[in-house]
MIFIVO-142813 format. One record per residue (C-alpha): x, y, z; residue in three letters. Coordinates in steps of 0.001 Angstrom, whole numbers, padded with zeros to 6 digits, always signed. Layout:
<atoms>
XYZALA;...
</atoms>
This chain:
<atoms>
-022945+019854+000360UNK;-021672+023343+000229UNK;-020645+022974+004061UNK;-019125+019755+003848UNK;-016909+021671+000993UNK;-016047+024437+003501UNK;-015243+021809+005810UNK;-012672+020072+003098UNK;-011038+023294+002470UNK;-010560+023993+006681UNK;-008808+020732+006333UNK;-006145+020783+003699UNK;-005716+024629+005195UNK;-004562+023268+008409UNK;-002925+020363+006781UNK;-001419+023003+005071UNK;-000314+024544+008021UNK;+001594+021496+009275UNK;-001260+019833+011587UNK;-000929+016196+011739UNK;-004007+015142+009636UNK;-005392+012952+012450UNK;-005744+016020+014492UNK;-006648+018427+011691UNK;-009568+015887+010757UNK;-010597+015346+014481UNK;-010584+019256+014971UNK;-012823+019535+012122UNK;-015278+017124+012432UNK;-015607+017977+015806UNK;-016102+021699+015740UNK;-018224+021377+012631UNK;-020563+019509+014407UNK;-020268+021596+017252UNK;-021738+024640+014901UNK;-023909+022757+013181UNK;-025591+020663+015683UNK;-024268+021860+019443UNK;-021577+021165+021652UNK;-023066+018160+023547UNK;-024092+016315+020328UNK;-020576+016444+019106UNK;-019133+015319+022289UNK;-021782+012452+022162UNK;-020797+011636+018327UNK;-016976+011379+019161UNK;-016859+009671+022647UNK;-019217+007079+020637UNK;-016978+006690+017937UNK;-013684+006245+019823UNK;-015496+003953+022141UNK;-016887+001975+019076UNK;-014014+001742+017008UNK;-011047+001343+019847UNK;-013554-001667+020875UNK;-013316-003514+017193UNK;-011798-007169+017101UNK;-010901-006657+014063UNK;-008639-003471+014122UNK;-005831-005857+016072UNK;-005546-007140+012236UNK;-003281-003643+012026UNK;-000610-004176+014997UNK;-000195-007828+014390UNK;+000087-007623+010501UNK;+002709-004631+011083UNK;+004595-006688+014161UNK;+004884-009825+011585UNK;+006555-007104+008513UNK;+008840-005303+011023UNK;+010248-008964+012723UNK;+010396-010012+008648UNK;+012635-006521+007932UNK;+014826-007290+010979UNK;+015502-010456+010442UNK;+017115-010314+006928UNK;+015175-012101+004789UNK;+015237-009403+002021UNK;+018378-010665+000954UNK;+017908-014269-000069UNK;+014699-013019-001601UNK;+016704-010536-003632UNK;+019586-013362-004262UNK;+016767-016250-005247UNK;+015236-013740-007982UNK;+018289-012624-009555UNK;+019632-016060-009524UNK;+016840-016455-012450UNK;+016823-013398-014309UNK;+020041-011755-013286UNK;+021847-012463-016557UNK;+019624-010561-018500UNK;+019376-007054-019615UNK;+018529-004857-016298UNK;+018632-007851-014735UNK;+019425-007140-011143UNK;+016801-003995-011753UNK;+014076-006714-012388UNK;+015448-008949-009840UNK;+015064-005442-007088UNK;+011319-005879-008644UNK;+010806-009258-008267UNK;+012453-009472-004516UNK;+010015-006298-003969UNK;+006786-008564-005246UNK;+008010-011265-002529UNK;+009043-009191+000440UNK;+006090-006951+000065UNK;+003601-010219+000244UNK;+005100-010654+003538UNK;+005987-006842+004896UNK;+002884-005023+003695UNK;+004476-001657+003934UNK;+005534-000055+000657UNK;+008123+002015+002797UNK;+009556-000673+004617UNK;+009863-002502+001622UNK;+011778+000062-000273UNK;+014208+001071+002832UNK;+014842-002517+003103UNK;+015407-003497-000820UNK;+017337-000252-000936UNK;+020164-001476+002057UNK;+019917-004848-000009UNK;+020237-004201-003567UNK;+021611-000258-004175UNK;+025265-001702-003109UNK;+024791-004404-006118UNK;+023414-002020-008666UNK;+026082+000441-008176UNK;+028706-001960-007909UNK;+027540-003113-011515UNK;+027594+000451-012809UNK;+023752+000742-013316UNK;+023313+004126-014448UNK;+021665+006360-010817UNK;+018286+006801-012591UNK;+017384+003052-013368UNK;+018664+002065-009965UNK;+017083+003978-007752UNK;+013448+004325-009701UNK;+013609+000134-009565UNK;+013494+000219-005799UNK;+011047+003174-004832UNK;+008955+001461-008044UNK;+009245-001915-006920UNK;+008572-000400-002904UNK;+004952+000217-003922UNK;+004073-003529-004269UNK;+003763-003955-000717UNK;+000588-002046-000112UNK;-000469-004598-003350UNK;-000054-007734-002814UNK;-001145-009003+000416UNK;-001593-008767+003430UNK;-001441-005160+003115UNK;-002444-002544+006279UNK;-004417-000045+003347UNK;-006590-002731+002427UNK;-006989-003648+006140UNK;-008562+000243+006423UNK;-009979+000139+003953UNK;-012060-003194+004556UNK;-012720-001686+008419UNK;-013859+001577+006680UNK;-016159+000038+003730UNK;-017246-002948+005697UNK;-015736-004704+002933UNK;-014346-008704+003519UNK;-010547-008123+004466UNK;-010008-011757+003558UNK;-011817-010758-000396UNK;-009604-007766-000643UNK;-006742-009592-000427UNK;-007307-012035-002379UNK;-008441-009469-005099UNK;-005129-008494-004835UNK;-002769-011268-005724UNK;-003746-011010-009641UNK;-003092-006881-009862UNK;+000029-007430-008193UNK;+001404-009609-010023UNK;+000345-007799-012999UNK;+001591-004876-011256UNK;+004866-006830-010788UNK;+005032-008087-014745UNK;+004164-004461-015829UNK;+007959-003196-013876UNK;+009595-005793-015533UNK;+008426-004303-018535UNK;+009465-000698-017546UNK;+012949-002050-016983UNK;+013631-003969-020091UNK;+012027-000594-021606UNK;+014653+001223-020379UNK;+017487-000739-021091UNK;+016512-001555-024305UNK;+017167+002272-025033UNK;+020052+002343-023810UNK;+022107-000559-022590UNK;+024316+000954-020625UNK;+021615+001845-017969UNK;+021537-001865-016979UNK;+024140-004359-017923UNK;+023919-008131-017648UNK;+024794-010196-014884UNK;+026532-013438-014822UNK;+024468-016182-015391UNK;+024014-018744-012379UNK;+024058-022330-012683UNK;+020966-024510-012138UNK;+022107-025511-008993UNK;+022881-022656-007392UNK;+019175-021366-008521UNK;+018113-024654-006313UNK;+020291-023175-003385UNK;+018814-020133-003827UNK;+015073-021258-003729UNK;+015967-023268-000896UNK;+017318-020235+001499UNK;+013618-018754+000880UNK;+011945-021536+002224UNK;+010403-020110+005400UNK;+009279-016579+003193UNK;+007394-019305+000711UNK;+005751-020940+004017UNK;+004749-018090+005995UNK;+002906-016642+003490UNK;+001374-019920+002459UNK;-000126-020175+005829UNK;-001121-016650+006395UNK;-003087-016593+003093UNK;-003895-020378+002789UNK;-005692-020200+006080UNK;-007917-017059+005281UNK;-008533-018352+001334UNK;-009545-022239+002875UNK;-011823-020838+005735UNK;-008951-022208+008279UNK;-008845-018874+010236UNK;-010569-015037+009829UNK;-007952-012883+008994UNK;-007753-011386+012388UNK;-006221-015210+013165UNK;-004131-015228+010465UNK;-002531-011940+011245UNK;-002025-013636+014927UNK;-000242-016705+013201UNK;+002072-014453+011079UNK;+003180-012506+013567UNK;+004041-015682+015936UNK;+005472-016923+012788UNK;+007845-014309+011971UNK;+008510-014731+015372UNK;+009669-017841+015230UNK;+011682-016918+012034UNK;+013725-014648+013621UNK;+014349-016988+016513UNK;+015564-019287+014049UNK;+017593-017258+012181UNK;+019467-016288+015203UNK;+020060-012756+013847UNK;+018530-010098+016547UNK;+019908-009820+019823UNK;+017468-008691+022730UNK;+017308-005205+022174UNK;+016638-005886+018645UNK;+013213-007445+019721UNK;+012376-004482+022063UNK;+013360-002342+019250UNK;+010306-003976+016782UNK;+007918-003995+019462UNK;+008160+000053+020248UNK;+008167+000729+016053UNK;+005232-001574+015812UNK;+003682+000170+018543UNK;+004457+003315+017091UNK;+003590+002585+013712UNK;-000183+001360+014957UNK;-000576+004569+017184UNK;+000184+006719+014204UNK;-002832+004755+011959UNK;-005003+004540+014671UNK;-005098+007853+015606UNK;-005636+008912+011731UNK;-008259+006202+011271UNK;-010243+007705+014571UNK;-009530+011693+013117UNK;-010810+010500+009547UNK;-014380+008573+011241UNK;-014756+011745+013236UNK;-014611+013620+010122UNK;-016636+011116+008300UNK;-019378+011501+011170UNK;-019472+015334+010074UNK;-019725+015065+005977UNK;-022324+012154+006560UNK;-024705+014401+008481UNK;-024345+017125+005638UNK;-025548+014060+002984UNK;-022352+015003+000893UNK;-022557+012029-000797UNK;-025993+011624-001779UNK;-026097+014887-003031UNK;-023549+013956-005354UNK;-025198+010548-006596UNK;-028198+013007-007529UNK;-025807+015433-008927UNK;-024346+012567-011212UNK;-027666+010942-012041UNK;-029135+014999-012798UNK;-026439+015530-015549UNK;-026486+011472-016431UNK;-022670+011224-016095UNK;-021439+007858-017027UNK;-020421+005491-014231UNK;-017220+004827-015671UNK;-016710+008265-016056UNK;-017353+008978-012236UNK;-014683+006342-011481UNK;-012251+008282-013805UNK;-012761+011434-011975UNK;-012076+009715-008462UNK;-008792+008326-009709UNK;-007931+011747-010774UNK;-008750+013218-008135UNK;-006785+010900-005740UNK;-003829+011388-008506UNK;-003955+015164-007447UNK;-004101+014338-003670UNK;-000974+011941-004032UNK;+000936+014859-005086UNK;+000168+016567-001219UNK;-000645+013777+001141UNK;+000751+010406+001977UNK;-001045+007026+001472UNK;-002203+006304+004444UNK;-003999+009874+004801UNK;-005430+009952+001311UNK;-007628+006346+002106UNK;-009129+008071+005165UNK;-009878+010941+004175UNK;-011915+010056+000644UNK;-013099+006535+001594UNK;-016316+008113+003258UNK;-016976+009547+000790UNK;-016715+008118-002274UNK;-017508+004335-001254UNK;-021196+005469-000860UNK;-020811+007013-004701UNK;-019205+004154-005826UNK;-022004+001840-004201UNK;-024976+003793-005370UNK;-023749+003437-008984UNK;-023670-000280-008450UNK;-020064-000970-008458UNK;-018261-003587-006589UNK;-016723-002247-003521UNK;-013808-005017-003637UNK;-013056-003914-007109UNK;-013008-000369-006131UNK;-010417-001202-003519UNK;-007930-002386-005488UNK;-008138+000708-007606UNK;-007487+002614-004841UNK;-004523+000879-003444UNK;-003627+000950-007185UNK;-003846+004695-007129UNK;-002438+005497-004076UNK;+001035+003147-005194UNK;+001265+006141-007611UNK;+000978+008840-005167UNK;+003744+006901-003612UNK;+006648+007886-006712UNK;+004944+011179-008283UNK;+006270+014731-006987UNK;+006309+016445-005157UNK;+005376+014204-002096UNK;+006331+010703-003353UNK;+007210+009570-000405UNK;+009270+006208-001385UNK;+011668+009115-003189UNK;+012301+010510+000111UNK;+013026+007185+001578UNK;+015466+006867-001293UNK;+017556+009561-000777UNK;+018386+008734+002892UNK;+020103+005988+001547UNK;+021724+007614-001734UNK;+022167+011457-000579UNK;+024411+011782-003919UNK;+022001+011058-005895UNK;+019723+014184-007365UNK;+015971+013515-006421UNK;+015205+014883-009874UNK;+017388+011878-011296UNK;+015180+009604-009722UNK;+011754+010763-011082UNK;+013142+011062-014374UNK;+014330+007217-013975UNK;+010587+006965-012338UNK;+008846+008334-015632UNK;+008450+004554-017402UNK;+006987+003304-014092UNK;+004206+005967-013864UNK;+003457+005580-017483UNK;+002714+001838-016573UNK;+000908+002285-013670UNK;-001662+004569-015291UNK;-002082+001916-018173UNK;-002548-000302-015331UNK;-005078+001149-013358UNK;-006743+002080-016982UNK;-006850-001668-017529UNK;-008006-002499-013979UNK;-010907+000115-013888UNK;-012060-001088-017819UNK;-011605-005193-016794UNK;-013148-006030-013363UNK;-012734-009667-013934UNK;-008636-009533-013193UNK;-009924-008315-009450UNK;-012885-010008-009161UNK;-011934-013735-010410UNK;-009650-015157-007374UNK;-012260-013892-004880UNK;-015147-015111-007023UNK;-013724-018552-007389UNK;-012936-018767-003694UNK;-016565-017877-003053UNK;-015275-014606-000542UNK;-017658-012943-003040UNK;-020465-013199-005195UNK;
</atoms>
């Protein structure tokens, strides 16, 4: 265990350094195997994996899920999501704040990027806030808050890595999903009218809208409502695997955007390269992370540390506590994306050997990782932020942030002590057992 440590520390020092972690974990793995073992074995071990892994079916689940959220972004949806949600709750206190949150919840079901989501919400519904004199704090924090959803609710791209890196039923993990996020979803809500019921001024009332503009509203989101109908209807009924369904939402948002008539040529080449792009990126930190993996599986890291917990008779629950801690502290140096790949080996054997549901466990790690995703100094939908409100102080927005994180811990404290509010939609839909 003590090398696989070493190893660890090697890591965040070049990560430190400013290697890209998918070349810092390669390095690693590779050359720790290489001292360990020899030279050809670690040659063998890595040409295997790529080989193995660049050959999976199922990883083409990534590209088309992120083709279908980019064509959804560029086609301008967001905005008669945002408009259909604060057509209902807009005349109340923080109103267009809990609209951002509810638009968030909708577009995120269908972008699965938290980023995307909160670039996207923030071109949409900053202009509105601002216009209305919400105070910079409330604002802002309801966008890079509300961002985080789409990692949540599905289809999300972490819970697609994590299902290829668990062997864990994609289709289970996101149904496991839909009840935490819209928890996740009420729990914002709650963080808003928090905040403006101490003070008022942070969020004031919109004008009400009629009932029949509401109807005009829901009707302009028609296509959102059907796309991701069929993407999830189809894996939930047994229509189509979700490799299928990511193939039908991306020919669907396809078809969207043709509809819409709102992209030009270039515009299309434009989504393909970023999706591209986007794919490359997780790809090559999925293959650095499994090369790693290979490395701190040969050292038995992990079921060292089962014996270690059942030596000192540490309380399951209490081992789950310490991972979410743990990935707390890594969300304040890495970003999302790199904190799955580089724990997931090693704690979903842990987490298996104390006889814990694996599905379960991945919600609470999407759960955690939304955190990393608004706490300092990283928080990375922050930084997203400010390209789009450069006059606003960053430390403005994670002091607007602060009721947000306060929920999401109760959240994930709720989630970890009641398994059932992961566990029920999957169970009832017989994805699990």
């Amino acid at each position: 265990m003590i090398d696989a440590l070493l190893a660890f520390l090697v890591l965040l020092a070049l990560a430190a350094c400013r290697v890209p972690l998918a070349f810092a974990m390669a390095l690693v793995g590779f050359g720790a195997l290489a001292l360990t073992q020899s030279l050809p074995a670690a040659i063998s071990s890595t040409v295997q994996t790529v080989m193995q892994t660049g050959g999976l079916y199922t990883l083409s689940v990534i590209p088309l899920f992120t083709l279908m959220g980019n064509l959804v972004t560029r086609s301008g949806l967001s905005k008669e999501l945002y408009t259909a949600a604060y057509s209902f709750v807009g005349h109340r206190p923080g109103g267009l704040a809990t609209s951002t949150i509810v638009a968030c919840a909708g577009f995120g079901a269908i972008c699965g990027s938290s980023l995307a989501t909160a670039a996207t919400m923030a071109r949409v519904a900053l202009p509105e806030m601002e216009a209305r004199r919400y105070k910079p704090g409330l604002a802002t924090a309801s966008i890079a808050a509300g961002g985080t959803l789409g990692i949540l609710i599905p289809p999300s791209v972490i819970m697609v890595l994590y299902g290829l890196m668990t062997d864990t039923s994609i289709g289970a993990l996101f149904a496991a999903g839909v009840l935490p996020g819209i928890v996740a979803t009420l729990f914002y809500v709650g963080a808003v009218r928090w905040t403006t019921w101490r003070d008022p001024a942070a969020g004031p009332r919109g004008e009400r809208v009629s009932v029949r503009d509401r109807l005009v509203a829901l009707r302009e989101v028609w296509r959102v409502l059907a796309l991701f109908g069929v993407v999830l209807g189809g894996i939930y009924g047994g229509v189509f695997t979700p490799t299928e369904a990511a193939g039908i939402g991306a020919a669907g948002a396809f078809l969207i955007a043709l509809a819409r008539r709102e992209l030009r040529v270039y515009d299309y080449v434009e989504v393909l390269v970023d999706s591209a792009r986007t794919s490359a990126m997780i790809f090559a930190v999925l293959l650095g992370a499994l090369i790693f993996a290979n490395y701190v599986n040969f050292t038995s890291m992990s079921s060292d540390l089962v014996a270690l917990i059942e030596a000192y008779r540490v309380h399951p629950l209490a081992v789950i506590f310490m991972m979410i801690a743990i990935y707390v502290l890594l969300g304040c140096l890495l970003e999302s994306i790199s904190m799955i790949v580089l724990t997931v080996p090693v704690f979903y054997p842990i987490v298996q050997g104390l006889g814990f549901d694996l599905v379960w466990f991945g919600i609470l790690v999407v759960v955690v990782t939304e955190i990393s995703l608004i706490t300092p100094p990283v928080g990375m939908n922050v930084f997203v932020l400010r390209a789009f409100t450069p006059h606003v102080p960053t430390g403005v927005i994670f002091r607007g942030l602060v009721p947000f994180v306060v929920v999401d811990f109760v959240r994930i404290a709720i989630l970890a002590l009641v398994p059932a509010i992961s566990l029920a939609l999957p169970t009832w839909l017989k994805l699990i057992r």
